[in-house]
N, C-alpha and C positions, 0 to 999 in steps of 0.2 A: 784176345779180349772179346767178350762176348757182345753182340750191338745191344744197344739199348731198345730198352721194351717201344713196340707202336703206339706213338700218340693217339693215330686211327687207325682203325680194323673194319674192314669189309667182307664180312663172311658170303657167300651163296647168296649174292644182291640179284634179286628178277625184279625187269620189270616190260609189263607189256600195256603196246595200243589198239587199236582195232586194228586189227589183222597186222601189225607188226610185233614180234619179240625184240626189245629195244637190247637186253639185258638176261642174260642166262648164266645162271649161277657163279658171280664174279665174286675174283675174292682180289684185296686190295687192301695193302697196310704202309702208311706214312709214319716214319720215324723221325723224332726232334733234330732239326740241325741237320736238316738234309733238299737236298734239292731234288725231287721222283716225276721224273718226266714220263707224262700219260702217252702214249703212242696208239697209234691204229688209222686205219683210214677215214675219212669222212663218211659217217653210218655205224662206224662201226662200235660207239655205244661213251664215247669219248663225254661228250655234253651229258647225255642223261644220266651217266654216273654220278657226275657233279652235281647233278639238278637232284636229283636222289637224295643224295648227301644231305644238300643243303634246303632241302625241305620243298623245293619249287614243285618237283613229284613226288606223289606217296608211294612207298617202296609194295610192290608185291610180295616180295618175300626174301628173306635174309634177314641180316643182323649188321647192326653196325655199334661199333663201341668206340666213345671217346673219353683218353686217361682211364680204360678199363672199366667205364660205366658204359651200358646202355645208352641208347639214344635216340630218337625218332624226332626230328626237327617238323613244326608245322608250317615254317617256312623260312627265308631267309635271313629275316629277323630274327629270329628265334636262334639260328645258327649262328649269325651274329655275335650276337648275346653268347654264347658259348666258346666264342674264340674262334669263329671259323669265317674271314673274311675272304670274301669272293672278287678278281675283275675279271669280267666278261670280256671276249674279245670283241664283240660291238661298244661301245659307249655307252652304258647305263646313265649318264649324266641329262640337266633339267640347260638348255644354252641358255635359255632367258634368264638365269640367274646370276651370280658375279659365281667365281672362280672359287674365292671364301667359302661363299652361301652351298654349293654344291660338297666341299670338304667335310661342313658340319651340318648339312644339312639333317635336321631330325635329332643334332646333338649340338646346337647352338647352346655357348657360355651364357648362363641368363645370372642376373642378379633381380631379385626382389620381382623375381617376371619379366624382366623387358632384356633383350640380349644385347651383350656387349660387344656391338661391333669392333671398336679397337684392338680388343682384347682377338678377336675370331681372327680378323684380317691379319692381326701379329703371328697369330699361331699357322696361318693359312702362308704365311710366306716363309716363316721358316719351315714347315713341312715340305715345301717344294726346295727349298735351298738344298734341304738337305737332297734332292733329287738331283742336283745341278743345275735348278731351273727357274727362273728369276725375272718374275713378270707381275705386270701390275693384276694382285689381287681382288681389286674391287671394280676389276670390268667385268663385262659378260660374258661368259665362258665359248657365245659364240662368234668372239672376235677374233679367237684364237684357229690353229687349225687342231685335225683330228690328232696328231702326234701330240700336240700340247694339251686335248682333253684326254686322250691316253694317259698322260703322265698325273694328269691332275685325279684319274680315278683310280690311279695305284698310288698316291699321296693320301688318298681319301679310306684305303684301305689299310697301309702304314699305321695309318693315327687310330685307330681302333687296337686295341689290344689282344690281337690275334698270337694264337697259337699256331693256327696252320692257315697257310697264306694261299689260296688258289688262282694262278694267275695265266685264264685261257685265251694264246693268243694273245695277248698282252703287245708282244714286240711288231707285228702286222703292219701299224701304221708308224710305226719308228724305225727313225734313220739311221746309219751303225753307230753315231756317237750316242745315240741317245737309248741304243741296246746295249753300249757299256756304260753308261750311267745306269742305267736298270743294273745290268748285271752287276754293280759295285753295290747298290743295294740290299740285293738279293744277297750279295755275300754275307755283305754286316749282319742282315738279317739269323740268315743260315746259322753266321758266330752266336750270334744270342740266343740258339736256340729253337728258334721259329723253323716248323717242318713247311717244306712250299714243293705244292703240288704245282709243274708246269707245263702246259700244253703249247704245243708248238710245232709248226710243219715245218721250221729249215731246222737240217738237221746239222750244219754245224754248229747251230746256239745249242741245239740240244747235248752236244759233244762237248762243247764250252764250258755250260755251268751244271751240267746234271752228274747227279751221285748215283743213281739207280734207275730203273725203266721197269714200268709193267705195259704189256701192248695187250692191243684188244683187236681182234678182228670177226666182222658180225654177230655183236653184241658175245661173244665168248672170249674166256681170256688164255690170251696164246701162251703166256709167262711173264715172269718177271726176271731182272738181270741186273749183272752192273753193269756201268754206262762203258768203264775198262775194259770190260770183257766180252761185250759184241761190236763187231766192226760193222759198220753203217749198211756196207753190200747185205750181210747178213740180215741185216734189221730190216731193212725196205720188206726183204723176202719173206721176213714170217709176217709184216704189215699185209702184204696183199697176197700171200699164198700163194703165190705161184712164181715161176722162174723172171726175172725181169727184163727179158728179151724188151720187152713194150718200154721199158725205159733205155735202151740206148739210144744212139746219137741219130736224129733222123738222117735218110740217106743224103748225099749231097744233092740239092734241088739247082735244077737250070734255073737262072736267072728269068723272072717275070715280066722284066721290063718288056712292052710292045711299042709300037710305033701308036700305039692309042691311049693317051691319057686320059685317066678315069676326071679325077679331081685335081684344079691346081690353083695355088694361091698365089698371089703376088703383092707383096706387104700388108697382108694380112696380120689385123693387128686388133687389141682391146686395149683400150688406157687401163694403167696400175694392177694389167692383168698377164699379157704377156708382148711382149715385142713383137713390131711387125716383122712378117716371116712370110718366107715362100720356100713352099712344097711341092712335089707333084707326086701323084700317088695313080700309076697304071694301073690297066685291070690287071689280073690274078694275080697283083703284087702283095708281100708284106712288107708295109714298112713301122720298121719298129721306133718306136720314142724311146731313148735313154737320156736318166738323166737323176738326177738326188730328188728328195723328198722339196716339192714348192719349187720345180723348177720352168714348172710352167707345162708339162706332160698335158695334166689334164685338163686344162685350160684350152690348149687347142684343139681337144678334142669335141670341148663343150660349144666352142665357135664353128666346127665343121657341123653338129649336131644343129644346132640352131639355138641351141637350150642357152647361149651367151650371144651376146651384139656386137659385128666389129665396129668398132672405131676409125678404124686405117685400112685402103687396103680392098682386095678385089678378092670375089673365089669364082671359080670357072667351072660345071659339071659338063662334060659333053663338048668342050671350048665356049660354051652356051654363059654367060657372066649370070649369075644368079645372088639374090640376098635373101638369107635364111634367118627371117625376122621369128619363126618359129621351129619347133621338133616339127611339126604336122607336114609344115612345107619341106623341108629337109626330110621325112618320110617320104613325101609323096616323090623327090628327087630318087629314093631309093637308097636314102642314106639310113643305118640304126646306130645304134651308142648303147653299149652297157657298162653304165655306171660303177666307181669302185666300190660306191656307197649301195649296195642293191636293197640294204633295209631303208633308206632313207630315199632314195631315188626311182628304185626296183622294185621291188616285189610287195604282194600287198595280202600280209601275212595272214588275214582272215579269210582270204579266199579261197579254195582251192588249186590243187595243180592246173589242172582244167581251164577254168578260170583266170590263171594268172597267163597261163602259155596264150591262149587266144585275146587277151587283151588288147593288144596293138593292131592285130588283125581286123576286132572287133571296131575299135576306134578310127581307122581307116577307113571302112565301107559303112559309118556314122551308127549311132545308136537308132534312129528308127529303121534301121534294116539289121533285125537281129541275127545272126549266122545260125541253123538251123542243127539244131541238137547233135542231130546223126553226124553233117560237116565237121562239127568239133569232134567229136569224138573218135573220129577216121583222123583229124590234122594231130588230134593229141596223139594219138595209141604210137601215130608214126615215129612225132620225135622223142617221146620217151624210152620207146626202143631204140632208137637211134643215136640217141645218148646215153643212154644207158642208165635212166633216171629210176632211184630206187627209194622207197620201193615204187613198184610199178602199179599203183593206184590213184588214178587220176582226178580221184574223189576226196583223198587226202589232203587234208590241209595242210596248203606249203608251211605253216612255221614249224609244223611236225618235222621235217625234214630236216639232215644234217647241214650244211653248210657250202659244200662240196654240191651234194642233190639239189638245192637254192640257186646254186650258181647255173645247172644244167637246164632251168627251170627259165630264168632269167635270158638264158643264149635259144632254148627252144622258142622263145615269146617273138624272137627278132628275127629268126632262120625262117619259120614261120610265114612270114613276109617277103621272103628270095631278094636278099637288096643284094644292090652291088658296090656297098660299101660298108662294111659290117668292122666299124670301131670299138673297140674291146679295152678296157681302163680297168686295169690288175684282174682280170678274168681269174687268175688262179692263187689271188689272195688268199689264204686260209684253208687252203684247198690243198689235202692228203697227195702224196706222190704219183699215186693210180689216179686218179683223177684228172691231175694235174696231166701225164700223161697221152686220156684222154682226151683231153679240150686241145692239146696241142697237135696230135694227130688230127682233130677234126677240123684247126683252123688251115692245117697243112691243105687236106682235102677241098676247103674250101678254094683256096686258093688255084689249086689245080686244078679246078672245074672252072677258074675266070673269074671269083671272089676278088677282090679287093679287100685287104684287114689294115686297119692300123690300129696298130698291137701294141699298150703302152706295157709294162711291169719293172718292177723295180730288179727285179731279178735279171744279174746280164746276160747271164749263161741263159736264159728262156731267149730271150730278145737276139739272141746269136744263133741261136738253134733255130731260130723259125722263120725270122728277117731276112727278105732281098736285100735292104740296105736298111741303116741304121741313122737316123733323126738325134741329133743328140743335143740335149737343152744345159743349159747352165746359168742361174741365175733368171728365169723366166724368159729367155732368149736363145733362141737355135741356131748354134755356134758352130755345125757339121753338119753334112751328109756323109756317111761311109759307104759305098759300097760293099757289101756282106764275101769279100773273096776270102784267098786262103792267108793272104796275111792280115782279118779281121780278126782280134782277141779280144777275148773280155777286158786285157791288160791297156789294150789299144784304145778302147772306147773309154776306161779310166784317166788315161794319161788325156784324153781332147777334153775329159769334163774340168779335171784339174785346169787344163791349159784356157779352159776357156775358146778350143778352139784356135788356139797360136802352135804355128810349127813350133 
């Protein structure tokens, strides 16, 4: 049986920036009633395809056709209007509005001019039902957290009558139940028809619910496949082009613990934030935080940072008892923190690479002593090479940058600084295999030179691979330490979160 014709077609798609080719002659076709998982690494042309598409960039050159027309969108709107709804893996969403307001927003029920609340907020809660998700509509959307505005901007996508559903990074900030409530969606969807383009770095949701794959690597396209018929090893390898020796198991690391405690806490605590707790985090150690989505992860990270207030409770730098009423003081101890949130928290997307890497450098030694041109540009060339930040134009503006390069952008601003306690909160969220990779080898290295990390991710197998020992929260309360030996499994650190921490 022959498949059905492309709902979309992407002939010979170019598109270029100043001195980057985002995009060289891509061809890409979405059919109705299917799930077509976008592959490739971070850069490698993933975003600006979609942005293309959906009119955010004007195409340099190709063809695109929807239902066999033509089609040149002026922006997202417009694409919209066509059938073509988009979630971004960031939160597009407005928090100072209700929950409703953000659903229809732009397409409020109005009668005679003035809009029907009742009528929005009825329609706003059964759109989330239909999600599995069942919360007062008429609060402000930033009462919630980021998994509940996740869900609320693919609710918002839902109710528009899409043809082809785009949904990048979508699952990111969602916890596995709430990646199979997505994924029961997606199905129904898939059933009626609707073609959904899905991006996404774990690759077994991509194994889960995808029907076919096109990959992309540096803006070229490697091919396309069924999802049946390339086995994951395979896949990684046409993603990064080359053999994945870099992705096997790091070697087994001698235990970091010293007889010198970097940082330690002793009922350290924030009211209705997380339980008091005590840590101790040696130099060149990692210790990693496990634990589900709100379990209190990054809460303590935001108390070691200064960026929160404890409540309860003592922390010790040096054996030295200190209180970290800000980030500046907590810098000046030597501490840095990179945010999960680095659009919201991190990076300061009008600026330059340049610019964003020496910021906290900058902020340190005060704004009337400005760092001298030539100094930046010696401190950036270093860590860009040395992360391997791409492209390597330190003149470029960070929001040009993929997602993955953002993230190297955000770890070079804090390296930068030489602390010796360098807190990392999902560092390799969103972030392609290679990549992912590298940040891991580099927090390894960190460590070996006498770094200190406290390394949160939701990923166990990361958090096993890199950790001395193992922090594990449940409920906003730190219910474990593990030790990182040979009978530490991912299965292991499962069974204490379920358990709460009880033999």
């Amino acid at each position: 049986m022959a498949p059905p014709a492309p709902i979309l077609q992407m002939s010979g798609i170019c598109k270029e920036f100043p001195g980057v080719k985002a995009l060289s002659g891509v061809d890409f076709r979405l059919l109705p009633g299917e799930v077509h998982a976008l592959m490739g690494e971070n850069g490698a042309g993933k975003s600006t395809l979609i942005k293309v598409l959906t009119g955010v960039y004007d195409i340099d050159g190709g063809r695109i056709t929807l239902n066999g027309q033509d089609v040149v969108f002026a922006g997202p709107l417009q694409a919209q209007q066509a059938g073509i709804s988009t979630v971004y893996q960031e939160v597009n969403l407005c928090a100072n509005l209700s929950v409703a307001e953000n659903i229809f927003i732009g397409r409020e029920p109005r009668r005679l001019g003035r809009i029907q609340w009742k009528r929005m907020r009825r329609r706003a809660a059964e759109l989330l039902a239909g999600l599995d998700l069942h919360i007062d509509v008429s609060a402000p959307l930033s009462s919630y957290s980021l998994a509940v505005q996740q869900m609320v901007a693919i609710a918002r996508a839902v109710d528009i009558s899409a043809r082809v559903l785009i949904l990048d990074e979508p699952t990111s900030s969602l916890d596995s139940g709430e990646v199979e409530q997505l994924f029961r969606v997606m199905r129904r969807l898939k059933a009626e028809g609707i073609a959904i383009l899905f991006v996404s770095h774990f690759l077994d949701q991509i194994y889960e619910i995808s029907d076919r794959m096109t990959i992309l690597r540096n803006g070229s396209l490697v091919g396309e496949y069924l999802t049946s018929e390339l086995g994951q090893v395979e896949l990684v390898g046409k993603m990064i082009g080359r053999e994945l020796a870099d992705l096997e198991k790091l070697e087994d690391r001698p235990p970091a613990r010293t007889s010198e405690p970097l940082v330690q806490t002793e009922a350290l605590g924030r009211s209705g934030a997380i339980e008091p707790f005590t840590l101790t985090v040696h130099k060149g150690e990692v210790v990693g935080l496990a634990g589900l989505l709100g379990s209190g992860r990054t809460e303590i990270a935001r108390l070691l940072f200064g960026a929160d207030h404890a409540s309860t409770g003592a922390l010790r730098i040096d054996g030295e008892p200190v209180t970290l009423r800000t980030p500046r003081l907590a810098m000046n101890r030597g501490v840095a923190f990179c945010s999960e949130n680095r659009r919201a928290e991190g990076l300061i997307p009008d600026l330059t690479v340049r610019e964003n890497i020496v910021l906290a450098l900058q902020a340190m030694r005060g704004w009337h002593r400005p760092i001298p041109r030539r100094t930046q540009d010696e401190l950036v060339d270093k860590y860009v090479a040395a992360l391997n930040i791409r492209p390597a134009d330190p003149e470029q503006l960070v929001r040009n940058l993929s997602g993955g390069n953002q993230q190297k952008v955000l770890l070079a601003r804090w390296l930068i600084l030489e602390p010796r306690l360098l807190i990392l909160d999902e560092p390799t969220r969103g972030i392609d295999v290679g990549a992912k990779a590298e940040i891991q080898r580099l927090v390894a290295e960190l460590s070996d030179g006498g770094m200190a990390v406290l390394f949160v991710s939701a990923e166990l197998e990361e958090v096993l691979r890199l950790s001395h020992k193992v922090a594990v929260l449940r409920d906003r309360k730190l219910v474990a330490e593990l030790p990182n030996d040979d009978g530490l499994t991912t299965g292991v650190i499962m069974e204490t979160i379920a358990s709460g921490g009880r033999a």
